[in-house]
N, C-alpha and C positions, 0 to 999 in steps of 0.2 A: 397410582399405577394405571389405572383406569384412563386417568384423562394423558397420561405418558403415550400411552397405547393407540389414545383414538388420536394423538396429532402424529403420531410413526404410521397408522394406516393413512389419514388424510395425506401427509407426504406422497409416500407411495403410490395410490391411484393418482395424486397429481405428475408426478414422473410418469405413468401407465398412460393417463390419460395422452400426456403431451407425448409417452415416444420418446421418454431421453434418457430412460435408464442406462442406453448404449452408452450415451454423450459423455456420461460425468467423468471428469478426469481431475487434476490438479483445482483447477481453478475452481472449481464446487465444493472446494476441500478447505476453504478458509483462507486462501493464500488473496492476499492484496495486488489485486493489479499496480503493474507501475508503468507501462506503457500506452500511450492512445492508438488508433489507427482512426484516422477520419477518410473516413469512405464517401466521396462524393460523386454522385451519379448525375450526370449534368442534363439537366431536364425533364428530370425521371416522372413527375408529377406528369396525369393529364385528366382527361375528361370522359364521359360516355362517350364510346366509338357503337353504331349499330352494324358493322361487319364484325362485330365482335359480341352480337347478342346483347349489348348495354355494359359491356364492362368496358375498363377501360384497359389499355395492354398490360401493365403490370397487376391486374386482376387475371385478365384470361393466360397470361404467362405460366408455365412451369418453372418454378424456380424452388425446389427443395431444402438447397441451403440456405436462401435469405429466409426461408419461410420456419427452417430452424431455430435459426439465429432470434426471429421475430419469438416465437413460445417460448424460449430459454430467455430471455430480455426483458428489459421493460420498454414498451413501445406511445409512440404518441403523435402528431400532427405538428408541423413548424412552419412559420409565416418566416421567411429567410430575414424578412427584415420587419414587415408587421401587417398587419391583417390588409386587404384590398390595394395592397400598395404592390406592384409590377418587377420583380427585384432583376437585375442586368445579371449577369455572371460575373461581375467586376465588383459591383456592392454589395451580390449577395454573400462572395465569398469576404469580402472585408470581413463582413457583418457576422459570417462564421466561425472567423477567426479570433472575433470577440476586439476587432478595431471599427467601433460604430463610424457607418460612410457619411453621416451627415456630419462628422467630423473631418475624416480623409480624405473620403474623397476628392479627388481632383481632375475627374477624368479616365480615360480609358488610354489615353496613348502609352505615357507612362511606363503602364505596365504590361503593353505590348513590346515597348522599346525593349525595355528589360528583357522580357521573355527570349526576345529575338538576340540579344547577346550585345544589346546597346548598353555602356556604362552610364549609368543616369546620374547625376547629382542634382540637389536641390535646385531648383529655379531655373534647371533645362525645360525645354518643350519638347511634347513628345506628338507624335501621331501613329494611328495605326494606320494600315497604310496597305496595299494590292494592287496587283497588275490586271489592266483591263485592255481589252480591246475598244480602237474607232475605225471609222471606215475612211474614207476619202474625203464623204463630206464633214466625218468631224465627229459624227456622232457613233457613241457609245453603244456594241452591237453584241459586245459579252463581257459582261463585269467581271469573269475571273479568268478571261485569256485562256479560254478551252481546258480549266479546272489543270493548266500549267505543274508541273512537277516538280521541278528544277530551274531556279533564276538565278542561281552562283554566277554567271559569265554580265546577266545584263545589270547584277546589281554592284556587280565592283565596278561595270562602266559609269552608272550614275555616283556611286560612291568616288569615285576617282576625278569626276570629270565636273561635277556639278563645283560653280566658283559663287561664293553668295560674301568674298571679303568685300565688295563695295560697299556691304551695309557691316561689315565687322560682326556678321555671323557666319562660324564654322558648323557642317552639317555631320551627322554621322546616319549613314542608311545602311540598312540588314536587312538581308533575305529571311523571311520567314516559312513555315512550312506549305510548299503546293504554292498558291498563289500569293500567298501574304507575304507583307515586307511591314517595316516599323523606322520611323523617321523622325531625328530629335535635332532641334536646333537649342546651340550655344552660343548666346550673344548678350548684348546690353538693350535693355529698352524692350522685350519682348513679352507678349500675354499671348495667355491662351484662350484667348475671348477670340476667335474668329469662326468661320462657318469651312464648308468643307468643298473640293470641288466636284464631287459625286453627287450623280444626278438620279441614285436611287434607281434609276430605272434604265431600258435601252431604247434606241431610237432619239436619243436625244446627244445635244455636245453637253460636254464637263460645264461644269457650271466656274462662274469667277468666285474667286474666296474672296469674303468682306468683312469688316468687325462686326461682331455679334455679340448682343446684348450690352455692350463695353463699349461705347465709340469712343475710343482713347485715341491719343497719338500715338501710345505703342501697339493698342490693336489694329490700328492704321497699317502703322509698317510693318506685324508682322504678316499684315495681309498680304499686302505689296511682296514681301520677301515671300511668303508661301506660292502666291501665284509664277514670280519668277523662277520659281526651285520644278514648280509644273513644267514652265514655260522649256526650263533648260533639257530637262528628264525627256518629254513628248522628243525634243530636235536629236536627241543622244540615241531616243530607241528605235527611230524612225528609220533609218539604212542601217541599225547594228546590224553586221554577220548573222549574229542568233536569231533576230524576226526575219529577216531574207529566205535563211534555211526554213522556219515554219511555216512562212508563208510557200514554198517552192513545194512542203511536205504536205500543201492544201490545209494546213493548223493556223490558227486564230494568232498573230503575231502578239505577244502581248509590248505593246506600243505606246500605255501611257500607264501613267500612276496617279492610283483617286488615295487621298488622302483625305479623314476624319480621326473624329473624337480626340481631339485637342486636349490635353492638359498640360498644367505643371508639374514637375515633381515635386512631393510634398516629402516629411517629414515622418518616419515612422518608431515608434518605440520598439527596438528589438524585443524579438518574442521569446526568444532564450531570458531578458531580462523581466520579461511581462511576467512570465509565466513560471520561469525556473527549471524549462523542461529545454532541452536540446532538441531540432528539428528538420525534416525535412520535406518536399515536396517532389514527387513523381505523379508527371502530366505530361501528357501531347501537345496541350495547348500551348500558346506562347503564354497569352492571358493569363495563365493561372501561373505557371510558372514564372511569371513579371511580378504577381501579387506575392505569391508564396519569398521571393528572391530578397520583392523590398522591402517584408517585414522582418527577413534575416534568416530566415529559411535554407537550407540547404539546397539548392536544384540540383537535381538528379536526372540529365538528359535524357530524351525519351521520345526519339523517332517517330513520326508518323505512323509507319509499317512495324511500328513494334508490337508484336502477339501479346493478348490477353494474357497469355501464362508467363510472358519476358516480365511484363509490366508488375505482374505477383512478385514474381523472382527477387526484382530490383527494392518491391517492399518489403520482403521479408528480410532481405540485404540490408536496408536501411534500419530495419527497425532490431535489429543485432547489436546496434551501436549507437542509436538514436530514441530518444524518448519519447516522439512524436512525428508519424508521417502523414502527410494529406497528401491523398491518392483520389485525382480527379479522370471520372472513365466521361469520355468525352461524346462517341456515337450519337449515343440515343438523344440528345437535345438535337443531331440536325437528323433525324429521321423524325423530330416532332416538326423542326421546321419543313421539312420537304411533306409533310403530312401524309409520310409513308407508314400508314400503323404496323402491317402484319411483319416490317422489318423492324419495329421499334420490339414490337412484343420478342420476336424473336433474338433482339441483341441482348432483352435481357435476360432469355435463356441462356443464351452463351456467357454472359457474364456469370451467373453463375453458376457455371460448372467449375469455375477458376476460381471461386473463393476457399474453396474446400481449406487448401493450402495456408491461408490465413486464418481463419478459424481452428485450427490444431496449436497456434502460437498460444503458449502459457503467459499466463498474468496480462495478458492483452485488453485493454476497452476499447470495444469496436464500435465505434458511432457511423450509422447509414442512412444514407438521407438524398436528398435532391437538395440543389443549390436553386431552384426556382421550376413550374411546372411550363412546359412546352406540349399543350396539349396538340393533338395532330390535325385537331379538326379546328381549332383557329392557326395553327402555324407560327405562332409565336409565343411570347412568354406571357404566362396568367399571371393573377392575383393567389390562384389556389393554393394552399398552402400544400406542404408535400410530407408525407410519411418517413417517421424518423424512427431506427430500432436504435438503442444501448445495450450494449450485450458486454456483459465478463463481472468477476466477484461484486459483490455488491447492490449491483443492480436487482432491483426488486423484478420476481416474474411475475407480468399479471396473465388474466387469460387470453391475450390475441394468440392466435394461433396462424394467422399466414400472415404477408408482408406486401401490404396494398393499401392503398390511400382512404379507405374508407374501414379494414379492419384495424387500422392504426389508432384509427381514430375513438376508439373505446379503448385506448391500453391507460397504463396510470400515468404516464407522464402529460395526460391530456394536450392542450394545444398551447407551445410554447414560441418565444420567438426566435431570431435567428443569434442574439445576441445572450440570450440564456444558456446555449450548447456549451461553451469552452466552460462557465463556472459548474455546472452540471458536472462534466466530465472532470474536473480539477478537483472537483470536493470525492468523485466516485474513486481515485486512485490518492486519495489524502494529501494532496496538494493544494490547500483550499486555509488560506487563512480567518483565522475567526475574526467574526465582525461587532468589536464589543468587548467584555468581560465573564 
């Protein structure tokens, strides 16, 4: 009775301690999760900011629900794909998804095509792809065309008007959100070994596409055909109506299109088959929703200007009917690239004020994490690996008690990597086949 006693009080101060006696509802009660939610905060990792006293923004943030979620959970540190290695948002979400990129991978176009609402089949070529400004002389004076809104009118002209059957390839182009567009060519004899004609930078002209790494015959021609698809695009948008008017309204005409990150389309094992679980993806991005699409994913369209709490809404919608959604919040990776901190900290206060709504979902496991760190003070993507909470039945609580890159990093799930996450979460809702006897 004694020792019955002293593990009912040890309980209790640890509920006291953590502040969640409120919290306990069904799912503390023995019930087995059967649903995931993969919560991915795209860039969330970063570094010491000193306009923040040494923390880094998701340290100095207020965020009371992740920081919840974190003491109720078991929390820990993930290399999205392995320790000192740089992960894209394209591999690392492969890599999330438990389809390792040194396998799939094929590129970033791909699954911009997709996203964009291009039908891809195997051993298309894809590219992603944006409307940019040149000036007279030629050169490149705003790579996103005065951060453009709307190109429905100039991208059904190139769609319509671009001829590339000389070489017995047909093109398909889509507008993508704000300035983005995605470009897939269908033909014979085509690789995706060539370079790109984006010059990275302004003050310069588009650079010519050539074979890259692959000097093949067919990275030959599809270079030749990619510069010609330039060639045509640049003469199409040059007098459109649409840049006339921008230009007349003193706006950045957008007047050419840079096309990179070349792939093929590859091959993917549906994830309903992988896994056994039904799924889907709500995101802004094209990217994610191109990745989530090709591994058989549900996409769940999802506006630019769509509110934090629509974007809840449509997950909690999904997940009514679906056994699995990846829900990617996009901001905060480019307030890491603009190396805007006090807005990064700030986005993810706002973010969570909106989870509340998700966290009241019964039988739920919530995995939160970063797809790669975008510290602000380098402006692009680290090595650092990023803070990861699981939270719902099962999941062991250790003691972290807030939700930041460095108290994560003492919870019990220690530091794992990015291809660990999906078996993790499959064995925590009893989906997890035994390996052995």
């Amino acid at each position: 009775m004694v020792q019955i006693h002293s593990s009912l009080l040890f309980i209790c101060k640890f509920f006291q301690k953590h502040n969640t006696l409120s919290l306990i509802h069904p799912i503390y009660q023995g019930m087995t999760a059967s649903k995931i939610l993969l919560l991915i905060i795209d860039g969330l990792g970063d570094r010491p900011c000193d306009c923040l006293g040494g923390k880094t923004p998701l340290q100095a943030a207020q965020i009371p629900n992740l920081d919840e979620l974190a003491k109720t959970g078991t929390c820990g540190i993930m290399d999205p794909i392995a320790p000192g290695i740089r992960a894209g948002s394209d591999t690392s979400h492969l890599s999330l998804l438990g389809y390792p990129p040194q396998q799939y991978y094929t590129g970033r176009g791909p699954f911009e095509a997709i996203g964009c609402g291009i039908q891809m089949e195997s051993g298309m070529i894809g590219f992603r792809a944006n409307y940019a400004t040149i000036d007279e002389a030629g050169n490149v004076i705003d790579r996103r065309a005065g951060r453009i809104s709307d190109t429905t009118e100039i991208s059904a002209a190139i769609s319509d008007n671009v001829d590339l059957s000389k070489y017995g390839v047909t093109i398909q182009f889509k507008r993508g959100i704000g300035h983005r567009a995605a470009l897939a060519l269908r033909g014979e004899g085509l690789s995706a070994a060539v370079s790109s004609n984006d010059p990275n930078t302004t003050g310069l002209p588009p650079k010519v596409i050539y074979p890259e790494s692959e000097d093949t015959p067919s990275a030959k021609f599809t270079a030749e055909i990619c510069n010609e698809f330039c060639r045509q695009t640049t003469k199409i948008l040059k007098d459109h109506p649409f840049n006339l008017a921008r230009k007349a309204a003193g706006l950045n005409p957008a007047n050419i299109v840079l096309i990179r990150g070349s792939g093929v389309m590859g091959v993917y094992e549906p994830f309903e088959e992988r896994y056994e679980l039904s799924g889907s993806v709500v995101a802004t991005a094209a990217l994610i929703a191109g990745i989530g699409s090709s591994v058989g994913l549900r996409h769940v369209p999802v506006r630019l200007d769509t509110s934090l709490a629509e974007q809840v809404a449509l997950v909690r919608q999904e997940l009514a009917t679906r056994d699995f959604v990846l829900f990617n919040i996009k901001n905060i990776d480019e307030y890491g690239h603009d190396g805007n901190i006090m807005e990064k900290k700030e986005f993810l206060e706002k973010i969570d004020k909106e989870l509340l709504p998700l966290m009241e979902i019964p039988e739920l496991m919530i995995a939160v994490c970063g797809d790669h760190s975008t510290p602000c003070t380098l402006k692009e993507h680290s090595a650092d690996p990023v803070p990861l909470i699981i939270h719902g039945d099962g999941a062991r609580i250790d003691y972290v008690s807030s939700y930041d890159e460095i108290s994560c990093a003492t919870g019990a799930l220690c530091r794992i990597r990015g291809g660990d996450l999906m078996p993790i979460l499959l064995d925590l809702i009893n989906k997890t086949h035994k390996y052995g006897t």
